[in-house]
Each structure stands twice: as C-alpha cells, then as structure tokens.
PQR file with spaces between the fields and no chain letter, atoms N, CA, C, O and H, PARSE charges and radii, in Angstrom:
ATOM       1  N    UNK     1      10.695   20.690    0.218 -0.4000 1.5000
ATOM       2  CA   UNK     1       9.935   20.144   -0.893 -0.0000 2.0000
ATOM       3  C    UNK     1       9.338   18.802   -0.473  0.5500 1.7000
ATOM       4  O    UNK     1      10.101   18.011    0.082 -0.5500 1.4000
ATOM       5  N    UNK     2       7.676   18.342   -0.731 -0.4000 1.5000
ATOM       6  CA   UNK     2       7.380   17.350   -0.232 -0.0000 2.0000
ATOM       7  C    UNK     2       8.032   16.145   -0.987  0.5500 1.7000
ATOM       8  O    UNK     2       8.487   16.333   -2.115 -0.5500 1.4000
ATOM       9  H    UNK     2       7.056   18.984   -1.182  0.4000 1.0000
ATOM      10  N    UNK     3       8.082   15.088   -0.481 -0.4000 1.5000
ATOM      11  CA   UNK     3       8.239   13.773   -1.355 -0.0000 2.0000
ATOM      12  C    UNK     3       6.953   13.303   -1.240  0.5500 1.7000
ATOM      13  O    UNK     3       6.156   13.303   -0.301 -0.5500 1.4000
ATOM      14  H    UNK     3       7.712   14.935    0.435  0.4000 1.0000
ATOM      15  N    UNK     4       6.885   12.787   -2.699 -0.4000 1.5000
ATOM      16  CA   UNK     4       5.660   11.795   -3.191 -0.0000 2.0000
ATOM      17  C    UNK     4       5.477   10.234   -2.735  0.5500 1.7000
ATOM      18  O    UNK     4       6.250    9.353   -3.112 -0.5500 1.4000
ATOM      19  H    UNK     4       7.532   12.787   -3.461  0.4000 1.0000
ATOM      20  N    UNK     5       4.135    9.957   -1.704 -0.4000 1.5000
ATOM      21  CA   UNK     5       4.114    8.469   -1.852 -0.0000 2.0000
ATOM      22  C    UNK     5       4.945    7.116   -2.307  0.5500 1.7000
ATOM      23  O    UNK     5       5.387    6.077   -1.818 -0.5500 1.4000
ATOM      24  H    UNK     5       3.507   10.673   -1.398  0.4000 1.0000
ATOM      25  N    UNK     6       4.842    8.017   -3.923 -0.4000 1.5000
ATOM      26  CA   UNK     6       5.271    7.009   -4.687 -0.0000 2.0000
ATOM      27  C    UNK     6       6.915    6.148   -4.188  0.5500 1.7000
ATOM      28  O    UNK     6       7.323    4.995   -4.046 -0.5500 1.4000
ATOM      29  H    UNK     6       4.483    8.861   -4.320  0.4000 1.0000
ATOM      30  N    UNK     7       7.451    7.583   -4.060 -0.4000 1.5000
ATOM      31  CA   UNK     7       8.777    7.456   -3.601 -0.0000 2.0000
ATOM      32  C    UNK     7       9.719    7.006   -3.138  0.5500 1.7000
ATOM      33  O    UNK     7      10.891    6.791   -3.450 -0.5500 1.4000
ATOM      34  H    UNK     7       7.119    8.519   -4.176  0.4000 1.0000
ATOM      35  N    UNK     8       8.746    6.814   -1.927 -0.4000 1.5000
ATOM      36  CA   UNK     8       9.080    6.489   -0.241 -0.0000 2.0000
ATOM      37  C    UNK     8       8.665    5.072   -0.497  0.5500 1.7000
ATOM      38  O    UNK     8       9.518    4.276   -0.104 -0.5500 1.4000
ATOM      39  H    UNK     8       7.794    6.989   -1.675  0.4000 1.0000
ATOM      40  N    UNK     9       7.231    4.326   -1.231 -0.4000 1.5000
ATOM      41  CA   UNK     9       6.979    3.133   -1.212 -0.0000 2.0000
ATOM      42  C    UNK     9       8.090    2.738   -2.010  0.5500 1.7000
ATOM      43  O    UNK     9       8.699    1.920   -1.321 -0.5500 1.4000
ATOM      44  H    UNK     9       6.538    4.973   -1.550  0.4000 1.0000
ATOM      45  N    UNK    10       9.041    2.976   -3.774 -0.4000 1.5000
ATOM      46  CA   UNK    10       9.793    2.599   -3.976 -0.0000 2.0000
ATOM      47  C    UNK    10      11.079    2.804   -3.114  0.5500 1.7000
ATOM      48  O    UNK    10      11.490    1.735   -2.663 -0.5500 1.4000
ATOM      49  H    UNK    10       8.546    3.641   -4.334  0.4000 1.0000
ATOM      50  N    UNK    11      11.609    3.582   -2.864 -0.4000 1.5000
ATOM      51  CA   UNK    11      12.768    2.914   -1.707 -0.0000 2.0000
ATOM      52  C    UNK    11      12.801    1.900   -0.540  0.5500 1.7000
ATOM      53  O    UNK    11      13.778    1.332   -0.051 -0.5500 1.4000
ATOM      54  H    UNK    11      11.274    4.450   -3.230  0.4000 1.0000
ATOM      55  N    UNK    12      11.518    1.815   -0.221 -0.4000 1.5000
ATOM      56  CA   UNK    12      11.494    0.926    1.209 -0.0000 2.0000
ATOM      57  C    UNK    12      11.509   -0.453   -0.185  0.5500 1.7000
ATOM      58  O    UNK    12      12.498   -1.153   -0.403 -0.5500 1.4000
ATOM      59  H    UNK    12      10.725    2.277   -0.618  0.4000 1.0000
ATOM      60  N    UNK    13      10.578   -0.530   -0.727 -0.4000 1.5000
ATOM      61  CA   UNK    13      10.660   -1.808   -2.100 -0.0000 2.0000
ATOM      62  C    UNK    13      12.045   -1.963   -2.630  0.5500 1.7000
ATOM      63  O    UNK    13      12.340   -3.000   -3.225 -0.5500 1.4000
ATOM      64  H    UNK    13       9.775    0.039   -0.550  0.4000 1.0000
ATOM      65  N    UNK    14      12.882   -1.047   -2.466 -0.4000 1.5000
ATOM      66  CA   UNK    14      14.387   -1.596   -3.350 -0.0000 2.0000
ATOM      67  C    UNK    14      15.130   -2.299   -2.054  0.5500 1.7000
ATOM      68  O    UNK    14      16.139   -2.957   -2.311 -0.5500 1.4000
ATOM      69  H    UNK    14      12.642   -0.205   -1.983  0.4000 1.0000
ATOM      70  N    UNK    15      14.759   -2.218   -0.864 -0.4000 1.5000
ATOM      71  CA   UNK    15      15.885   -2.175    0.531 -0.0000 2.0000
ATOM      72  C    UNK    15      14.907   -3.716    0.916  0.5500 1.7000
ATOM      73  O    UNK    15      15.511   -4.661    1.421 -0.5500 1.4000
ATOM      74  H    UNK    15      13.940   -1.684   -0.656  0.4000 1.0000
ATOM      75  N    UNK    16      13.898   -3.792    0.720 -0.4000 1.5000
ATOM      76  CA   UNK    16      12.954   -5.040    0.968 -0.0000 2.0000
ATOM      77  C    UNK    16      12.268   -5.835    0.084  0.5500 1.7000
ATOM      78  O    UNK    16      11.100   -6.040    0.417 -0.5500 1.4000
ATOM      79  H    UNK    16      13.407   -3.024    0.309  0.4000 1.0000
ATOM      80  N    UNK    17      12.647   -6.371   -0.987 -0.4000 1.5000
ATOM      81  CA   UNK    17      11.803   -6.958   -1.725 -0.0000 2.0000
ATOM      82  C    UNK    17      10.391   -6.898   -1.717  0.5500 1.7000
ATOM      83  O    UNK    17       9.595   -6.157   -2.294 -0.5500 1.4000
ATOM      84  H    UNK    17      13.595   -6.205   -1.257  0.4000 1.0000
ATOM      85  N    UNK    18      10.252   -7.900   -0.888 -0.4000 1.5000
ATOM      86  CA   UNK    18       9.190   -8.871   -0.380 -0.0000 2.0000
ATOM      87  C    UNK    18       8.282   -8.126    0.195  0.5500 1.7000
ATOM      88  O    UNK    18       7.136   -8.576    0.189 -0.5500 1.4000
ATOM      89  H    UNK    18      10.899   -8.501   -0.419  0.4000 1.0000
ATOM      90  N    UNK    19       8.551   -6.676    0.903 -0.4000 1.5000
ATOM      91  CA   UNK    19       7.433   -6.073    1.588 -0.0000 2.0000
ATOM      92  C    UNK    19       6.119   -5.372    0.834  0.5500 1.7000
ATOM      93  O    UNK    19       5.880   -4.679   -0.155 -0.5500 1.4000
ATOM      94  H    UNK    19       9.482   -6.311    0.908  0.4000 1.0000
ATOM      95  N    UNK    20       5.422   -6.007    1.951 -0.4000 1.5000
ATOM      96  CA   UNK    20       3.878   -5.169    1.506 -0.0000 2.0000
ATOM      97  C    UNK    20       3.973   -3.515    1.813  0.5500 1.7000
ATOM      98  O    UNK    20       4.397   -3.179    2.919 -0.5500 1.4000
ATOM      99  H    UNK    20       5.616   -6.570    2.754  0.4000 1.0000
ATOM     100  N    UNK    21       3.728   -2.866    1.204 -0.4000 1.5000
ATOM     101  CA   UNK    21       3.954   -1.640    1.569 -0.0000 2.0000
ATOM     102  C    UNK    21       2.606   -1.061    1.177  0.5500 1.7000
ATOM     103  O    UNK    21       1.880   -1.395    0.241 -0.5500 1.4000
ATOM     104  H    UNK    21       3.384   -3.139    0.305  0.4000 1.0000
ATOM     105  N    UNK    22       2.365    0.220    2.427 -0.4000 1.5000
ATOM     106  CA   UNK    22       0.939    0.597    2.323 -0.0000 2.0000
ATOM     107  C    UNK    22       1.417    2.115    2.827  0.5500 1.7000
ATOM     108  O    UNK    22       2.047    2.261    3.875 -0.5500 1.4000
ATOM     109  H    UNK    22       2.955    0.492    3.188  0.4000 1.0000
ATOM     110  N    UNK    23       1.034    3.262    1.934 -0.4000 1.5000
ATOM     111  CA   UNK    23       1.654    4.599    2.742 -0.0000 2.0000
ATOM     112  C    UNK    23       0.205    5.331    2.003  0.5500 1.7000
ATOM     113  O    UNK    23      -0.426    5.123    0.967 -0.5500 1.4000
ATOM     114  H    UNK    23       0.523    3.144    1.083  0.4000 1.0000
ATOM     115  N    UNK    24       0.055    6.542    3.466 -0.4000 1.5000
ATOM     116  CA   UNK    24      -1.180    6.963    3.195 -0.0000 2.0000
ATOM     117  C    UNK    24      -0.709    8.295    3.794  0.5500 1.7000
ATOM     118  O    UNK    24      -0.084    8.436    4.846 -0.5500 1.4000
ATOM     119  H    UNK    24       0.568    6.711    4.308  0.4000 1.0000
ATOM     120  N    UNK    25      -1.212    9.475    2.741 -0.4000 1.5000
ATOM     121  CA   UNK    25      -0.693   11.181    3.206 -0.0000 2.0000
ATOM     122  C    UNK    25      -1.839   11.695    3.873  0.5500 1.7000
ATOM     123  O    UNK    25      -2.902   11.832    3.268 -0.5500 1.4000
ATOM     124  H    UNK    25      -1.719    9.362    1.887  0.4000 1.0000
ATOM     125  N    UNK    26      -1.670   12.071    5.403 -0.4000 1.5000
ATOM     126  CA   UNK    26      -2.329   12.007    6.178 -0.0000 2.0000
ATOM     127  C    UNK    26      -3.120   13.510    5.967  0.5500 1.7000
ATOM     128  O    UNK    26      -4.331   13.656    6.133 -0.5500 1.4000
ATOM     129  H    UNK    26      -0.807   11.960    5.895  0.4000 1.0000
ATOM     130  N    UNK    27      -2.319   14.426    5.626 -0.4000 1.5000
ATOM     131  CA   UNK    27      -2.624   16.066    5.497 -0.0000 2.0000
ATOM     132  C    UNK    27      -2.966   16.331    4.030  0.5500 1.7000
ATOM     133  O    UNK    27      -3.741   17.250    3.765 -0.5500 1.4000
ATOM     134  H    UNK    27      -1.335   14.307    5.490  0.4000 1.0000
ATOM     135  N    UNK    28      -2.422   15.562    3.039 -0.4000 1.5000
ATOM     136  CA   UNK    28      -2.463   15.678    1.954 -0.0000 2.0000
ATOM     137  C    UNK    28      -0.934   17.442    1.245  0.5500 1.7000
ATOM     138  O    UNK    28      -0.774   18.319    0.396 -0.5500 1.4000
ATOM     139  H    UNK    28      -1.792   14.816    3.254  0.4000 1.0000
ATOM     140  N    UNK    29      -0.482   16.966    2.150 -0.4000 1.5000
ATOM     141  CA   UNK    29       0.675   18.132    1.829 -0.0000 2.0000
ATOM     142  C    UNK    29       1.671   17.309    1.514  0.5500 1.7000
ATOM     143  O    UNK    29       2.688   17.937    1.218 -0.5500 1.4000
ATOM     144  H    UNK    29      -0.612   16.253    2.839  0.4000 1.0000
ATOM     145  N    UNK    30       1.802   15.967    1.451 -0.4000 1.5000
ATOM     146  CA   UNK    30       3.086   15.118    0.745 -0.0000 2.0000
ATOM     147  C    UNK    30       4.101   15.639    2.117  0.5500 1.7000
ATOM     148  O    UNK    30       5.314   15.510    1.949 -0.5500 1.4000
ATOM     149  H    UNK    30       0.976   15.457    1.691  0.4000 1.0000
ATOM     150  N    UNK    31       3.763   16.043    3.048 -0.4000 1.5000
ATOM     151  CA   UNK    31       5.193   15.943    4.582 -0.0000 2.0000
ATOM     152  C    UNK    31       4.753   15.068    5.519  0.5500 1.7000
ATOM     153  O    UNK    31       5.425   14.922    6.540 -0.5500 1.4000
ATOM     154  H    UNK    31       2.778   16.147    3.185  0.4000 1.0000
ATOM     155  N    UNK    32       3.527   14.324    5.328 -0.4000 1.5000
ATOM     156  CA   UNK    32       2.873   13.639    6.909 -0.0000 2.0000
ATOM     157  C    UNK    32       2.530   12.354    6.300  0.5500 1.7000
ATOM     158  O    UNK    32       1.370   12.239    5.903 -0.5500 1.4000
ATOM     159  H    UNK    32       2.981   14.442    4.499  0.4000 1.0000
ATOM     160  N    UNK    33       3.199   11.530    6.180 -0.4000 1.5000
ATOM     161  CA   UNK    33       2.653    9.984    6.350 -0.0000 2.0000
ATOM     162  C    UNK    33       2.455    9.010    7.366  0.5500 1.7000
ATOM     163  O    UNK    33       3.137    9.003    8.391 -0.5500 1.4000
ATOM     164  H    UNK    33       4.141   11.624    6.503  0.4000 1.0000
ATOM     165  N    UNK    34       1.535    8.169    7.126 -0.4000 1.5000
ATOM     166  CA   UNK    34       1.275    7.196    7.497 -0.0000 2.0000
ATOM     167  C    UNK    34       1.977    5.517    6.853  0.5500 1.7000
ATOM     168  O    UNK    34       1.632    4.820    5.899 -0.5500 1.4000
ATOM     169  H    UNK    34       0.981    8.175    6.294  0.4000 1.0000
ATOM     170  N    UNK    35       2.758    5.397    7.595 -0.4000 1.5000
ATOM     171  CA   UNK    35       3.155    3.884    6.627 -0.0000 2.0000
ATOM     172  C    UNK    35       3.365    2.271    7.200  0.5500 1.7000
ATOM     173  O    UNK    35       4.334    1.958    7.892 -0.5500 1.4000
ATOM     174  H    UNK    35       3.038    5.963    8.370  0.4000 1.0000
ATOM     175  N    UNK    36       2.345    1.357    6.814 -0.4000 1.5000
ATOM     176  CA   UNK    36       2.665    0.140    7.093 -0.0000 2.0000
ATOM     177  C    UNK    36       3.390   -0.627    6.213  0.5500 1.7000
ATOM     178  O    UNK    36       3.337   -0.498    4.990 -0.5500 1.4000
ATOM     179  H    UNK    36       1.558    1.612    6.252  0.4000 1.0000
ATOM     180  N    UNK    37       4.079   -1.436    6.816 -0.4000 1.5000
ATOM     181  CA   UNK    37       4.993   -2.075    6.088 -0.0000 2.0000
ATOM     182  C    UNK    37       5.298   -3.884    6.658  0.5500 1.7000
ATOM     183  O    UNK    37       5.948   -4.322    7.606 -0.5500 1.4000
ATOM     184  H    UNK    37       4.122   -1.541    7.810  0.4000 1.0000
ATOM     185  N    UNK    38       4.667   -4.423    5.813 -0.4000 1.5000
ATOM     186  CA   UNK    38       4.888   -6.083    5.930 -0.0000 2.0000
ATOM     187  C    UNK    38       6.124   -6.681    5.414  0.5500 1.7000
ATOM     188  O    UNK    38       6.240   -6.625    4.190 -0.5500 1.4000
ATOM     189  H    UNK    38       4.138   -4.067    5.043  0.4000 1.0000
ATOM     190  N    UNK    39       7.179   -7.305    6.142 -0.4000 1.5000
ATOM     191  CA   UNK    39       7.991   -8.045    5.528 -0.0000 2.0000
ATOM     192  C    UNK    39       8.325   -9.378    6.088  0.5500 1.7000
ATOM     193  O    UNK    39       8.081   -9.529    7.285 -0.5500 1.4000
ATOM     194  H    UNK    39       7.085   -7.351    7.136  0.4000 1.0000
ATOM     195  N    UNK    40       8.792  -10.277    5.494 -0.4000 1.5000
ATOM     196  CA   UNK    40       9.366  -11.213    6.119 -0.0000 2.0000
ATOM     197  C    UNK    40      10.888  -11.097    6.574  0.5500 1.7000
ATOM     198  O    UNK    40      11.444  -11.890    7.333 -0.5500 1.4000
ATOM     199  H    UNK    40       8.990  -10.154    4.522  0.4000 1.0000
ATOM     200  N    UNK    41      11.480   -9.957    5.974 -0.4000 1.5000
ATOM     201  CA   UNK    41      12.864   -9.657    6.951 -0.0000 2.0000
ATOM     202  C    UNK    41      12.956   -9.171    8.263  0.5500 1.7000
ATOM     203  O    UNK    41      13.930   -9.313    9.002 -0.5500 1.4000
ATOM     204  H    UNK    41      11.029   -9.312    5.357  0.4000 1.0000
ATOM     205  N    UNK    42      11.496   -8.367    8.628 -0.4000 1.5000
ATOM     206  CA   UNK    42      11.629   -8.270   10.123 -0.0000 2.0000
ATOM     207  C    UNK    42      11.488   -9.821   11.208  0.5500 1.7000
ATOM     208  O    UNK    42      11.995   -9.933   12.325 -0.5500 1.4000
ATOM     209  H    UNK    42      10.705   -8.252    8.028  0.4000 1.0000
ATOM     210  N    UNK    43      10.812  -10.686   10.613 -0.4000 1.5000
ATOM     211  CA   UNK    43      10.914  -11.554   11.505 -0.0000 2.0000
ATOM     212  C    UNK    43      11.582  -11.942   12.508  0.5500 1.7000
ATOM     213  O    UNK    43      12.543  -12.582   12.081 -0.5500 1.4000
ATOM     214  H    UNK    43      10.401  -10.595    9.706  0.4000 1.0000
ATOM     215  N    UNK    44      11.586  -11.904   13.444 -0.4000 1.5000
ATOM     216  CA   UNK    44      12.505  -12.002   14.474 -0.0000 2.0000
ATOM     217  C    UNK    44      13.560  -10.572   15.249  0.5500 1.7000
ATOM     218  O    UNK    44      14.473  -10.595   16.074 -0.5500 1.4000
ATOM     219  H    UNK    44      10.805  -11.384   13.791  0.4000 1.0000
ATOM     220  N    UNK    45      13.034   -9.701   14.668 -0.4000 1.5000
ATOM     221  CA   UNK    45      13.439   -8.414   15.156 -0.0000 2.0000
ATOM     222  C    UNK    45      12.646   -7.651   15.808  0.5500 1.7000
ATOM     223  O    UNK    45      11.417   -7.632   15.755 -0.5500 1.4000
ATOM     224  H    UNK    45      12.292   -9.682   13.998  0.4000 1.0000
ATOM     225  N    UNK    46      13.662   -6.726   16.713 -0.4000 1.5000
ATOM     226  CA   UNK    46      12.414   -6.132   17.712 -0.0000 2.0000
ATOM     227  C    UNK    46      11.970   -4.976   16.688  0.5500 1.7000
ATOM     228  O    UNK    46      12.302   -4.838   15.510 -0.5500 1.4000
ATOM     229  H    UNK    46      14.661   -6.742   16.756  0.4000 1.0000
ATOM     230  N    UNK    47      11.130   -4.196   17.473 -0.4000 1.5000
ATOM     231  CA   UNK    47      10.094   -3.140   16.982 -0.0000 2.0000
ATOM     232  C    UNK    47      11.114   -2.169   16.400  0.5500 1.7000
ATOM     233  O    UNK    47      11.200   -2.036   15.179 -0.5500 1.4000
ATOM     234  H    UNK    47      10.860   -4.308   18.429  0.4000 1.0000
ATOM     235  N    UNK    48      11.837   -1.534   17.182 -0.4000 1.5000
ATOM     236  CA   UNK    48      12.969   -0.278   16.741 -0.0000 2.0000
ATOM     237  C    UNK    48      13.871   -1.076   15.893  0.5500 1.7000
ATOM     238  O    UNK    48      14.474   -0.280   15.174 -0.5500 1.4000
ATOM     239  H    UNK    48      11.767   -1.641   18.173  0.4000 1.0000
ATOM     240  N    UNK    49      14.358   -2.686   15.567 -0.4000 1.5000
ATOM     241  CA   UNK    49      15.052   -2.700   14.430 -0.0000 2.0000
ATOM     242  C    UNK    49      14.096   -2.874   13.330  0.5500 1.7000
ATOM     243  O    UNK    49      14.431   -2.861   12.145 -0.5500 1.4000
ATOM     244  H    UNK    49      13.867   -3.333   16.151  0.4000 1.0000
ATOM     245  N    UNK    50      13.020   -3.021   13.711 -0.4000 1.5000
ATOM     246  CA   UNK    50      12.405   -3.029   12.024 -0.0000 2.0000
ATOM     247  C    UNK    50      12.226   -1.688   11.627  0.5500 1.7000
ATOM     248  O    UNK    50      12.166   -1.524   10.409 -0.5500 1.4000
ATOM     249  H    UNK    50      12.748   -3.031   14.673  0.4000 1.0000
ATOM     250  N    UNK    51      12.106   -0.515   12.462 -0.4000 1.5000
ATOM     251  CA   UNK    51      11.389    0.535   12.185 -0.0000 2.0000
ATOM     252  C    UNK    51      13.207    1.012   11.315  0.5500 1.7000
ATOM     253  O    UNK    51      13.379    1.337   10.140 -0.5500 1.4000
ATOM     254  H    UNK    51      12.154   -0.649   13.452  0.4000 1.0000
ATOM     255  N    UNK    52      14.353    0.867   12.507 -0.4000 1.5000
ATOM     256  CA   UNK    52      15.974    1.177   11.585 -0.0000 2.0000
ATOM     257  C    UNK    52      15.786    0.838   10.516  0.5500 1.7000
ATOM     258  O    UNK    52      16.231    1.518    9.592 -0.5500 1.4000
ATOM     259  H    UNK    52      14.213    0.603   13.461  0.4000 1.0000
ATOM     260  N    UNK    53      15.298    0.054   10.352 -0.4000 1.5000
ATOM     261  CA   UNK    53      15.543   -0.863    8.373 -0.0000 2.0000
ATOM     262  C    UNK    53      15.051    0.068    7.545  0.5500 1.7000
ATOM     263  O    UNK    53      15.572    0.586    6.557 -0.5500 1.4000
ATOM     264  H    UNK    53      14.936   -0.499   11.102  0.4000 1.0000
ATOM     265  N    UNK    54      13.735    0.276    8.161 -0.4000 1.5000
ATOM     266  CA   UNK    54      12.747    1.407    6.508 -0.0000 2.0000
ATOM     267  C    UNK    54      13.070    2.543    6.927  0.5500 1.7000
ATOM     268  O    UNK    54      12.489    3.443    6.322 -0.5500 1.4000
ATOM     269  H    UNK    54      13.312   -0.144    8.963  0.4000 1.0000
ATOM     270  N    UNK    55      14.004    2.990    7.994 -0.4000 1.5000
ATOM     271  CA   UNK    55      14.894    4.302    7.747 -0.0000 2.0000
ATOM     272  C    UNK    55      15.672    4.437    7.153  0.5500 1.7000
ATOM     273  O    UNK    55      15.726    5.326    6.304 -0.5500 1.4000
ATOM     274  H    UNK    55      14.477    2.259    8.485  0.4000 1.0000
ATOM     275  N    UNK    56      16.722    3.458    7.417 -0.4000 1.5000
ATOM     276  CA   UNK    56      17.814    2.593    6.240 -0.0000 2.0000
ATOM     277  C    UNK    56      17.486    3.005    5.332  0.5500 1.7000
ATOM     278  O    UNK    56      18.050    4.023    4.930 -0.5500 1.4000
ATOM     279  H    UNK    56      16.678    2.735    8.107  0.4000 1.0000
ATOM     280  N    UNK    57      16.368    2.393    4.532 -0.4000 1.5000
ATOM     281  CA   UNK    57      15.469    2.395    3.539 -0.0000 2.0000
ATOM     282  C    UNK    57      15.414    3.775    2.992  0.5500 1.7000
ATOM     283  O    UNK    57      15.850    3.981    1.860 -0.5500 1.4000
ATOM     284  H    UNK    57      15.910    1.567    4.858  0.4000 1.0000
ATOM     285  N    UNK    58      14.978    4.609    3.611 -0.4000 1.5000
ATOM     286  CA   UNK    58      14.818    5.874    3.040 -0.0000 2.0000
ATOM     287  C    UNK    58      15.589    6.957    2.687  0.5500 1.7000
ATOM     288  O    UNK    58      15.352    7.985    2.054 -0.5500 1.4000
ATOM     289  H    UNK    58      14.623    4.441    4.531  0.4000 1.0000
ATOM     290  N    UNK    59      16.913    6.350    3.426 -0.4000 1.5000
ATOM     291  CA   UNK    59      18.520    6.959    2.904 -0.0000 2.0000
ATOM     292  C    UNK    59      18.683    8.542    3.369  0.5500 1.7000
ATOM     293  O    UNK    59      19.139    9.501    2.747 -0.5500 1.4000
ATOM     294  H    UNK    59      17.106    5.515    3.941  0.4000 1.0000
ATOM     295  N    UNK    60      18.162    8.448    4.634 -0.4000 1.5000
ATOM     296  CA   UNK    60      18.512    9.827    5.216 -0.0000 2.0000
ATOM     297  C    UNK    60      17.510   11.054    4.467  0.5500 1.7000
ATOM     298  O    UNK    60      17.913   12.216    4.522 -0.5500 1.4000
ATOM     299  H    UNK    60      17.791    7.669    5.139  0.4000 1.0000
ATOM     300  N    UNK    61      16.375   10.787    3.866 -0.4000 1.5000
ATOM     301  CA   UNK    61      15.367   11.590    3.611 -0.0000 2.0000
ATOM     302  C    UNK    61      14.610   12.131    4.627  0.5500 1.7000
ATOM     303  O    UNK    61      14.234   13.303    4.643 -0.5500 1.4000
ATOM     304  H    UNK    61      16.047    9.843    3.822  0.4000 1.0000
ATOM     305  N    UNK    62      14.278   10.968    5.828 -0.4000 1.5000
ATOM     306  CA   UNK    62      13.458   11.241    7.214 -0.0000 2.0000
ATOM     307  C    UNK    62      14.043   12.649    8.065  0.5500 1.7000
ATOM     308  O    UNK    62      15.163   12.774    8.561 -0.5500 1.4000
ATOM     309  H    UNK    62      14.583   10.016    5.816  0.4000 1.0000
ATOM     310  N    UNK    63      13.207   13.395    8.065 -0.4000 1.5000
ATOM     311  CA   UNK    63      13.452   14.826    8.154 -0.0000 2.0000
ATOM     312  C    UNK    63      14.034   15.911    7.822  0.5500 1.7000
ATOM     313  O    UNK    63      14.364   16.875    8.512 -0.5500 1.4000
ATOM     314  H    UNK    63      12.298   13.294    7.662  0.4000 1.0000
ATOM     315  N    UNK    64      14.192   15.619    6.254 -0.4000 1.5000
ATOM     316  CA   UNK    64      14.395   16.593    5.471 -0.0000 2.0000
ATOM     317  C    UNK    64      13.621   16.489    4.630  0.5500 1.7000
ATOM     318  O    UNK    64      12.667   17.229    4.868 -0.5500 1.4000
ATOM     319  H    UNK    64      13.924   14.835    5.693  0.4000 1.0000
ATOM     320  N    UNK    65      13.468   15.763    3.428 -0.4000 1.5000
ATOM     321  CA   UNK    65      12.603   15.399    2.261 -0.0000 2.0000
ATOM     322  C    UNK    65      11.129   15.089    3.201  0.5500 1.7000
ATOM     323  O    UNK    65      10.065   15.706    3.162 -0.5500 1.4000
ATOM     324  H    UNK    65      14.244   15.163    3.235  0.4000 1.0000
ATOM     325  N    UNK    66      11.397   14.270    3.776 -0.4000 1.5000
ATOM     326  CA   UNK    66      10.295   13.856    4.629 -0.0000 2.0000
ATOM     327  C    UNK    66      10.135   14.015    5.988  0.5500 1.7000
ATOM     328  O    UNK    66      10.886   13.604    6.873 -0.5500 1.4000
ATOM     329  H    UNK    66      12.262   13.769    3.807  0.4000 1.0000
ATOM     330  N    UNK    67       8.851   14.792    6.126 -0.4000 1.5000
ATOM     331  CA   UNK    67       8.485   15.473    7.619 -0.0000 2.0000
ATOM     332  C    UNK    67       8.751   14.701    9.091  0.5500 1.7000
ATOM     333  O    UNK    67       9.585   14.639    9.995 -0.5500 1.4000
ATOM     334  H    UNK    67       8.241   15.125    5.407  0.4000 1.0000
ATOM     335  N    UNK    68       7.174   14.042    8.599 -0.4000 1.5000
ATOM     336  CA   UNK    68       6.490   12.816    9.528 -0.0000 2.0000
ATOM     337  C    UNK    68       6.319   11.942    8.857  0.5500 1.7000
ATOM     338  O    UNK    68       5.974   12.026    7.678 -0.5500 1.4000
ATOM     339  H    UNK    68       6.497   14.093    7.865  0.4000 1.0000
ATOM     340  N    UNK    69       6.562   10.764    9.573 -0.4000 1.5000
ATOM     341  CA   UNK    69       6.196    9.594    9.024 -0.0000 2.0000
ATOM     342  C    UNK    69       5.888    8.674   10.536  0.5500 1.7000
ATOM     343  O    UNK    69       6.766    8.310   11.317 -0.5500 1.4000
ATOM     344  H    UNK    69       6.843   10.696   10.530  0.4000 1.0000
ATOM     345  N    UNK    70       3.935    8.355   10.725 -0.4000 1.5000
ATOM     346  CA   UNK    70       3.830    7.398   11.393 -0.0000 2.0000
ATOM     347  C    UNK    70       4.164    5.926   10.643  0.5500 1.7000
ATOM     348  O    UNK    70       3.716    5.694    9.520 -0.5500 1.4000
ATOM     349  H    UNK    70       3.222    8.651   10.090  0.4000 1.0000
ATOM     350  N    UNK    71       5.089    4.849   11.456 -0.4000 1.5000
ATOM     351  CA   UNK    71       5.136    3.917   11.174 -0.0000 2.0000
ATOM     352  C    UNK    71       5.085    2.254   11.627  0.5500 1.7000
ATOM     353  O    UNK    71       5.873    1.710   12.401 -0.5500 1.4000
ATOM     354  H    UNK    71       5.453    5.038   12.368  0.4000 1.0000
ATOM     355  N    UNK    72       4.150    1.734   11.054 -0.4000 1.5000
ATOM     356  CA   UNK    72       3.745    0.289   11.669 -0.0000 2.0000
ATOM     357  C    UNK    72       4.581   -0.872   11.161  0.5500 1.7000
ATOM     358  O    UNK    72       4.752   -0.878    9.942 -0.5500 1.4000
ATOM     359  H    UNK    72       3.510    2.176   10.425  0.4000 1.0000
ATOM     360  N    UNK    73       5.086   -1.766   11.796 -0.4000 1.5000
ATOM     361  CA   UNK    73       6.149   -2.549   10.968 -0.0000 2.0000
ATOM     362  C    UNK    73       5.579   -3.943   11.545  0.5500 1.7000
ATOM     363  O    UNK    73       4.703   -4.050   12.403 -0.5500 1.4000
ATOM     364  H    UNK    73       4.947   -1.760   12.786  0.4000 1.0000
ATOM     365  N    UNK    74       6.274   -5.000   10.883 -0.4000 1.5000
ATOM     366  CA   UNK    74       5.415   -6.488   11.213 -0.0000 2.0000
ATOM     367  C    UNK    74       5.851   -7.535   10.402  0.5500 1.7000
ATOM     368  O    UNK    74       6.074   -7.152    9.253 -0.5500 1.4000
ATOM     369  H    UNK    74       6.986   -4.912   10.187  0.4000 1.0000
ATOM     370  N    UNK    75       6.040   -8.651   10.583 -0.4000 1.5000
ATOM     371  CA   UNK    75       6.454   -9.676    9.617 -0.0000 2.0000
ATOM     372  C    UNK    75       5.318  -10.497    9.701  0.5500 1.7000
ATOM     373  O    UNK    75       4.510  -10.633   10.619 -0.5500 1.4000
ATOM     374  H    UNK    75       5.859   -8.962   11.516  0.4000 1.0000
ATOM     375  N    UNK    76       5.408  -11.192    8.233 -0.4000 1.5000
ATOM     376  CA   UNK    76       3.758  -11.755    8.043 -0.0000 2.0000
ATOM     377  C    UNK    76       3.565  -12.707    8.893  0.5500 1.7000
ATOM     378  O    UNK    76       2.471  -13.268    8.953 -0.5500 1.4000
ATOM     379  H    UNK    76       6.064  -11.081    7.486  0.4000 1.0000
C-alpha cells in the first residue's frame, strides 16, 4: 500500500522540528520519492548520519510502506 507525502513529511516533522521538508512523488504511484530535508540537527554530521536520522524518522516504513526514497539532507 503506497504512503502519502503527507505522511512521510509529518514523521520526519515529529523526529525534527525545525526541518524544512520538501518531498516530491516522482512516479506519481505514492512508492517513489524524492525528499529534501533541511535541518539544523544535522549540523555537524556526516552524510549517512543525517540520512540514519530521517530513517529513524520514518520508523521502519523504508521498504515496506515505502518503496524508494531519493534523499538530500543538509543543515542550513
């Protein structure tokens, strides 16, 4: 079953306040996203721990609920 946008931007928002969150369905089938994500909690973390966090974030949905997910991570 796909998950909705909506979803995925509120969980990464409950695990990060502060983040800008930008998710875009690449196929339009709700399994393939695209997602950037601005926070000031990655600061100072490498690339693969920011990307752990908004997996964190998604509570074990990433490949089940959710297919693909390209993801860009970054502190402001």
């Amino acid at each position: 079953m796909p998950m909705p946008a909506a979803d995925i931007e509120r969980l990464i928002r409950e695990a990060l306040p502060d983040a800008e969150v930008k998710i875009d369905d690449l196929r339009g089938d709700g399994d393939h996203y695209a997602a950037t994500v601005v926070s000031e909690a990655f600061r100072g973390k490498t690339r693969v721990q920011q990307h752990q966090m908004v997996y964190a974030a998604l509570k074990g949905r990433m490949g089940g609920e959710l297919h693909a997910m390209a993801l860009q991570t970054r502190a402001p």
